[in-house]
Every structure is written in structure tokens, then in C-alpha cells.
C-alpha positions as CSV (number, residue, x, y, z in Angstrom):
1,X,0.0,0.0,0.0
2,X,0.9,3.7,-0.9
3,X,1.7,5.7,2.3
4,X,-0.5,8.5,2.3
5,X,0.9,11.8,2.5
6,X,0.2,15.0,4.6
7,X,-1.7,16.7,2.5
8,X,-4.4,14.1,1.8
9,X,-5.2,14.5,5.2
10,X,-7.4,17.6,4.4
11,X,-9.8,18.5,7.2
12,X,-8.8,16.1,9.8
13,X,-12.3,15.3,12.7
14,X,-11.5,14.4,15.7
15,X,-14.1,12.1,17.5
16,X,-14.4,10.7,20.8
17,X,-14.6,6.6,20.7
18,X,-17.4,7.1,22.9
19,X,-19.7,7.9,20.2
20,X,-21.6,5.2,19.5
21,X,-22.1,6.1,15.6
22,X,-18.6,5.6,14.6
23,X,-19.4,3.2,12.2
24,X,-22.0,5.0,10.5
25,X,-20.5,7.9,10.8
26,X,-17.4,6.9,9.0
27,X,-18.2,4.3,7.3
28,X,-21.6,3.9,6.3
29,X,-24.1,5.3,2.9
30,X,-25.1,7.8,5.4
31,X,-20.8,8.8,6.5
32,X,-20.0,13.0,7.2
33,X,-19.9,14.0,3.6
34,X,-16.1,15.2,2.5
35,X,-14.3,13.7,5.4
36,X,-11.1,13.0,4.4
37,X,-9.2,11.6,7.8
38,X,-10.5,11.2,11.2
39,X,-9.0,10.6,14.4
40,X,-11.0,8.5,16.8
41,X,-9.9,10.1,20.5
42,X,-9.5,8.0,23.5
43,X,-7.5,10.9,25.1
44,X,-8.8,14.5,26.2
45,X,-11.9,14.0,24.9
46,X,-12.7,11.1,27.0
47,X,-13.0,10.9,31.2
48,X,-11.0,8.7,33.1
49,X,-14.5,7.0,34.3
50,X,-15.5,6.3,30.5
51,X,-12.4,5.0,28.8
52,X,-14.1,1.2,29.5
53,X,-16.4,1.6,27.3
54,X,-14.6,3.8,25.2
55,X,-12.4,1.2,24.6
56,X,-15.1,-1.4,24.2
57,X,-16.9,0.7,21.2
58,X,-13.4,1.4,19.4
59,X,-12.5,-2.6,19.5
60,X,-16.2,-2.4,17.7
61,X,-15.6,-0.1,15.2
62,X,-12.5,-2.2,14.4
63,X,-13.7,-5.4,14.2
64,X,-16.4,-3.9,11.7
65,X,-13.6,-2.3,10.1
66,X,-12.0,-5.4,9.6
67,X,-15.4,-7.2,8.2
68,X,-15.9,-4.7,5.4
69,X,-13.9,-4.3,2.3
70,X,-11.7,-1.3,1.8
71,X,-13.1,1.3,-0.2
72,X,-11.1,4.7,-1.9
73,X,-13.7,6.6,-0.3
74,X,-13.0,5.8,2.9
75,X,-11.4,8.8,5.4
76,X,-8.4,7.7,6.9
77,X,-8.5,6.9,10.3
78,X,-6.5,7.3,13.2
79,X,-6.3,6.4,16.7
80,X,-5.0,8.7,19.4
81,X,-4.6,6.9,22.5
82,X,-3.4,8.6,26.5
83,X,0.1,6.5,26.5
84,X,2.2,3.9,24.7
85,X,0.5,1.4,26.6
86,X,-2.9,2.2,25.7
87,X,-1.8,2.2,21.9
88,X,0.1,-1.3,23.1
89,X,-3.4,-2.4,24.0
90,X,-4.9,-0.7,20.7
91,X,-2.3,-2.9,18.5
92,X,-3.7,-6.3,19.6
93,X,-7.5,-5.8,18.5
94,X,-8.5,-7.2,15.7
95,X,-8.9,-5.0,12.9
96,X,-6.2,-2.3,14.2
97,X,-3.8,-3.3,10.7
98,X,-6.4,-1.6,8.9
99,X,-5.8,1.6,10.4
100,X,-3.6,4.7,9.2
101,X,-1.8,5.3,11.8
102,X,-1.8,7.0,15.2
103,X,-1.3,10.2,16.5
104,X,0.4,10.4,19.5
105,X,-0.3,12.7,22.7
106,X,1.8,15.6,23.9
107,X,4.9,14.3,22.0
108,X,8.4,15.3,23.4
109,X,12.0,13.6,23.5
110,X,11.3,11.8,26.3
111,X,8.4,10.5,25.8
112,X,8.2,9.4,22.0
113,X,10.8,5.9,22.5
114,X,7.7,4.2,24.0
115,X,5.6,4.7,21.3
116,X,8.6,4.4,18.4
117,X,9.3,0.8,20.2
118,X,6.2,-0.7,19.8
119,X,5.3,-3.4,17.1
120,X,3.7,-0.7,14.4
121,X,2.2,-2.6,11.4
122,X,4.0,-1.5,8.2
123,X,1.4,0.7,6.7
124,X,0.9,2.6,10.2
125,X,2.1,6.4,10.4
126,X,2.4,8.6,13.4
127,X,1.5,11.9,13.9
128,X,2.9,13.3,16.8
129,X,1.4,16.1,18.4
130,X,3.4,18.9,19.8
131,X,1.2,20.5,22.9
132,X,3.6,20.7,25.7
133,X,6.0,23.4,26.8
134,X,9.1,21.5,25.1
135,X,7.4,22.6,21.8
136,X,8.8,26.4,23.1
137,X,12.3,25.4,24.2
138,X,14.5,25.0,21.1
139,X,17.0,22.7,22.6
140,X,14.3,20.1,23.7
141,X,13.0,20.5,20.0
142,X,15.9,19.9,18.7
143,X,16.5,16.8,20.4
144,X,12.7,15.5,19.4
145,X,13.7,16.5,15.9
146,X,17.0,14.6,15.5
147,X,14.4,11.3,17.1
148,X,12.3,11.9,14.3
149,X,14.2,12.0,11.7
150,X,16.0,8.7,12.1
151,X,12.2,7.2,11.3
152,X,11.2,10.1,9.1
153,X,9.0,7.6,7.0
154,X,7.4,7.0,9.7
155,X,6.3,10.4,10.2
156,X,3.3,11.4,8.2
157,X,2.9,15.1,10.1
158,X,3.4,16.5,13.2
159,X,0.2,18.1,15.1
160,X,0.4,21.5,16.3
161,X,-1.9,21.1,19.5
162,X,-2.5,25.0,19.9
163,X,-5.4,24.4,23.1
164,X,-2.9,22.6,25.2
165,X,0.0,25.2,24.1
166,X,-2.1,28.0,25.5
167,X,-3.1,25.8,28.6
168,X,0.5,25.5,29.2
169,X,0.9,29.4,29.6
170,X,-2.4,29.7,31.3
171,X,-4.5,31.1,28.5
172,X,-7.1,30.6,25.9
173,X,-7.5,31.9,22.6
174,X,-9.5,35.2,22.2
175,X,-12.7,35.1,20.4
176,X,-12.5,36.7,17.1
177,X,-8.9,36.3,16.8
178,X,-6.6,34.1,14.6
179,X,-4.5,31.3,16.2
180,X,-1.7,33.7,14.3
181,X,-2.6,37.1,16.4
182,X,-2.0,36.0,19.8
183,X,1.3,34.0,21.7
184,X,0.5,30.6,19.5
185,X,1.6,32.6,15.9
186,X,4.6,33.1,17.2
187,X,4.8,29.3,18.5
188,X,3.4,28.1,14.7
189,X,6.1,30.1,13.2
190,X,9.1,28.5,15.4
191,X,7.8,25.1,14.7
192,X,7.4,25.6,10.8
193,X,10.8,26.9,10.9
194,X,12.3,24.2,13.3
195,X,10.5,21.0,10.9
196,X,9.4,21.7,8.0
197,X,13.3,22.8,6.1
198,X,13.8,19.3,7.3
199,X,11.1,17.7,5.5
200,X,8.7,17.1,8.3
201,X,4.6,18.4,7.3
202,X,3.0,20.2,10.5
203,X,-0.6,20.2,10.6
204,X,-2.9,23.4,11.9
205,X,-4.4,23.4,15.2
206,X,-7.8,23.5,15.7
207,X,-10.4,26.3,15.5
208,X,-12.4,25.6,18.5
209,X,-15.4,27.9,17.4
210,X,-17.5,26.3,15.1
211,X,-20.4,29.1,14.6
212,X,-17.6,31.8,12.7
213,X,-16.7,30.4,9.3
214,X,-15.6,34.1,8.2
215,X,-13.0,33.5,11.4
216,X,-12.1,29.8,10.3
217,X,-11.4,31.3,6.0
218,X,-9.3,33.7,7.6
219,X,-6.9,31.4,9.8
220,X,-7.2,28.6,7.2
221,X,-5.5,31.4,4.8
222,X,-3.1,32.1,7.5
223,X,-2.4,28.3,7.9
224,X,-1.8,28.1,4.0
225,X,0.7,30.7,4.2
226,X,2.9,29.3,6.7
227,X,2.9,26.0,4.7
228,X,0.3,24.3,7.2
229,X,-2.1,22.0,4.9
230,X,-3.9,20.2,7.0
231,X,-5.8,21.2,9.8
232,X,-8.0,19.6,12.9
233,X,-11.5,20.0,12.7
234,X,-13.9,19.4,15.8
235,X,-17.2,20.1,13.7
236,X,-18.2,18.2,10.6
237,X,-19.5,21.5,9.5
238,X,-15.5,23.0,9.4
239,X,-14.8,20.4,7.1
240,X,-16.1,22.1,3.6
241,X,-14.6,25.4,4.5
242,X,-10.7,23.8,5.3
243,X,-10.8,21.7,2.6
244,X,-12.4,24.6,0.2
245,X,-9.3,26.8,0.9
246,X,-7.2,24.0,-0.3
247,X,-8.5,24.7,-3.4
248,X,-5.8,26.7,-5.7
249,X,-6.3,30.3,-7.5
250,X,-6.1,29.4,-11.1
251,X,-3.1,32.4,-11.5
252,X,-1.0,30.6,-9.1
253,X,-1.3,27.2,-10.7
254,X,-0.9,28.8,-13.9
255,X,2.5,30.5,-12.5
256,X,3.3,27.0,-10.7
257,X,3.3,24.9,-14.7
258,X,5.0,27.6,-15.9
259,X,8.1,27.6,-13.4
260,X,8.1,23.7,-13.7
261,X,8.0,23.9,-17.8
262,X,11.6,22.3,-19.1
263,X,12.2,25.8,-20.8
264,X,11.1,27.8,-18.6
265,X,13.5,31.0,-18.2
266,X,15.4,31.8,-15.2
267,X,13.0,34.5,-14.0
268,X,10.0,35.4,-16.1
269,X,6.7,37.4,-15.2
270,X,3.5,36.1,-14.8
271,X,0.4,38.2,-13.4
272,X,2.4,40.8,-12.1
273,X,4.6,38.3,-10.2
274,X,8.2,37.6,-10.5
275,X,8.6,33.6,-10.7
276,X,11.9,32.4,-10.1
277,X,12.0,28.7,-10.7
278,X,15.6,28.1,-8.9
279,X,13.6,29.4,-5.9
280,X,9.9,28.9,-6.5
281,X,10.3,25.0,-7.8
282,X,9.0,23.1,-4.4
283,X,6.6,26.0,-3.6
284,X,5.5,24.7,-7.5
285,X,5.4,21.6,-7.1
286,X,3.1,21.6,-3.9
287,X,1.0,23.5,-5.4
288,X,0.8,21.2,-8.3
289,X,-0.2,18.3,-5.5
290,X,-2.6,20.7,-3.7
291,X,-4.4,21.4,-7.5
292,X,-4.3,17.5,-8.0
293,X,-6.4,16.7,-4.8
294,X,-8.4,19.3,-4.6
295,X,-8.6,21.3,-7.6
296,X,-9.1,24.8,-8.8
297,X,-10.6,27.4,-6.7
298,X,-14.1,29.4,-8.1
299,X,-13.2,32.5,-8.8
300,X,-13.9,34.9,-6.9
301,X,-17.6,36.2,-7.5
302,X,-16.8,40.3,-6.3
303,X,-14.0,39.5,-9.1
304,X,-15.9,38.6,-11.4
305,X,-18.3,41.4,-10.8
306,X,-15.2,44.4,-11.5
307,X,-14.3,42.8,-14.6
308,X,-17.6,42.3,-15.8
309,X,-17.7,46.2,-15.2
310,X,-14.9,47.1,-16.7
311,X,-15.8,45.2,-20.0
312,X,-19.1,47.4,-20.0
């Protein structure tokens, strides 16, 4: 099987396992339309008190996993358990081969060997999530990085967990704002700049408001600019917005073929852009990707009004 990659991911749902729709939800004629990836939660969002049957409805969900043939339109799905021994646990239920991988909890140096020692099946990927305060100390990322990289195809993205960053400094995010206005947009930009030069994807936090979709466009731009393709979702109704933005402007992808052409020249003008394909060539490229699963975004209707106008 072809590993997925990062940018498949798209809008990523997080779900407790104490749901007792998983299957349908996922699954079934009646699945969250869109969904791309899920991750089925037996961490934060579930109490100490409920992780028995918590537990109990994921080896469920697996073993009707298991019963049902794959299909392409399937989401990927991911387990994210508390520990190393809960994914331990995870590992032996029947039907866990047929997940994508994990994501793994408040990842740091010391605590990812658990996890990376554990009897993976060859098509599982981790995601670690960074959400502790090692994700602010650069020595301690280091270290975590120079882990990862000696299993970097094991890696499919590392999860910025922007709620437990704040928790860790004693705030919340401000209604209204972007993840990018407050303390976390400086913590996004240290981690993009500490991972990604070294191939690693990094996936948006979350948007925990769910009733501002001019809020969640706006940050979703914001996470497109710092190179951030995939983001969590905690409402089936954020999905078609994240994975709309993921869309391409049909100038850039034009601009994008053009600096990947075999004659192209060394710097050339496109739409009042300078493109430089010695510097512009991975930028290009995953764009190219981000046009090839997700296509071509509409253009814009006030656009289309002006030159409308302006041919009148």
C-alpha cells in the first residue's frame, strides 16, 4: 500500500470513541460527507470513568472495520490513544492493521521511544502532536527532531496542539482572533521553521469555534501561508470550508506549470509576479499536488463582478 501523505489529510475530525455512531458515521451510505481523515480520540476527549467503554466501542468499530472491504472513499483513520501502553493495547485488536496510523499525545523527546518501540504494522504512520512546553524550548526541539528524523518515513505530520499550548501558559484563545494574532503565531512560526526545512509536514491546530466560518477562512488562509495543509477540525461542519481553501487560484497554478515547464527561463513574469524557478520549484510543485487533490478554486464572485464592469 501507498503511504498516504500529509496533504491528503485535508480537514482532519477528531471524534471521541465514545460515540456510538462511529461506524456510520465513518463508514456507512449515510458517512459525514467530505471527510477526508478522522481521528477516533480516547485521550482529552474522554473521562477517566469512561475510557471502558470507550475502549469497548473502538474494538467495535475495528472489528467492523475489519469485516468490510476497503473502499477509496473511505477517510483515513487514526487512533490517538493517553500513553504507549494504551496504543500497546490498541495494537492487539483485531482489525487495528487496517488503520492509518496514530497520533500520539503531547509528544516530546522523552516521551516518543515508548511509542517508536512498539510493534507498528508496516502501513501505520504517526503523527505526533506537539502540545507541551518542550514545543517552546528550542533545545528540547531539537532533540525531538533529531528522534524523528531517524524514522522520518514513519512520520506522516506532526500536530500543532494550539489548546494545550495555551493551557501550558495559562491562557485561551480570544474570540475573534486568529491562532496567528495571539502568543500561538509566534509558536506556529518557530515550529514551521524548526521542521518543516527538514522535511517534516506540520498540521494546523484547531479552531475551536464552530459558529464563525468568516474566522475559520481567515486562519485557514493564514495556515496556507505558513505552509500548514492540513488542519483539525472538531465540527463536521468546518470540514467544507478547510478543505475549500485548499482549493488553488487558477493564477498561481498557472504561475506554478509555468516555473516547472523544461524551458522555462530563469526569471519570467506572470500576473504581475516575478517567478523564479531556482527558488519557486518546491513551492510549485506543492501546489501542483494541492491542485491534483483538490482542484481549482471558483473565482472569486466580487472579481468577477469588477471585470464584468470594466468590459461594459
Amino acid at each position: 500500500m501507498t503511504a498516504p501523505s500529509a496533504l491528503a489529510l485535508g480537514a482532519t475530525l477528531y471524534m471521541p470513541c465514545t460515540r456510538d455512531d462511529l461506524a456510520g458515521s465513518l463508514l456507512g451510505p449515510h458517512r459525514i460527507a467530505g471527510l477526508r481523515s478522522a481521528v477516533l480520540c480516547l485521550e482529552d476527549a474522554v473521562l477517566e470513568r469512561d475510557l471502558p467503554a470507550a475502549l469497548t466501542r473502538l474494538a467495535a468499530f475495528l472489528r467492523t472495520l475489519a469485516a468490510r472491504d476497503a473502499s477509496s472513499a473511505d477517510p483515513l483513520l487514526f487512533v490517538r490513544p493517553r500513553d504507549a501502553a494504551m496504543l500497546d493495547h490498541v495494537l492487539c485488536m483485531p482489525g487495528a492493521d487496517r488503520l492509518a496510523g496514530f497520533v500520539i499525545p503531547k509528544a516530546h523527546a522523552d516521551s516518543m521511544p515508548a511509542y517508536l518501540a512498539l510493534p507498528l504494522h508496516d502501513r501505520h504512520r504517526l503523527m505526533p502532536t506537539l502540545e507541551t512546553r518542550e514545543a517552546c524550548d528550542p533545545h528540547e526541539i531539537r532533540r525531538l527532531r533529531d528522534q524523528l528524523l531517524a524514522v522520518q518515513d514513519r512520520i506522516l505530520a506532526l500536530r500543532i496542539g494550539g489548546n494545550d499550548l495555551l493551557q501550558s501558559m495559562g491562557l485561551r484563545r480570544a474570540a475573534g482572533r486568529t491562532a496567528y494574532a495571539g502568543p500561538l503565531g509566534g509558536i506556529i512560526g518557530n515550529l514551521v521553521a524548526s521542521f518543516a526545512p527538514w522535511g517534516f509536514a506540520l498540521s494546523a491546530p484547531v479552531l475551536e469555534r464552530f459558529d464563525d466560518p468568516g474566522l475559520l477562512r481567515a486562519e485557514v488562509a493564514l495556515d496556507i501561508e505558513h505552509g500548514l495543509l492540513t488542519k483539525t477540525a472538531i465540527h463536521p461542519g468546518q470540514i467544507a470550508i478547510i478543505q475549500g481553501a485548499l482549493a488553488v487560484p487558477a493564477a498561481q497554478a498557472e504561475e506554478a506549470r509555468l516555473m516547472l515547464a523544461d524551458d522555462a527561463p530563469a526569471v519570467f513574469a506572470r500576473n504581475g509576479v516575478m517567478c523564479e524557478p531556482a527558488t519557486h520549484r518546491l513551492w510549485a510543485r506543492r501546489l501542483l499536488d494541492r491542485v491534483a487533490l483538490y482542484g481549482i478554486a471558483d473565482p472569486d464572485p466580487a472579481a468577477l463582478r469588477l471585470i464584468s464592469g470594466a468590459e461594459r
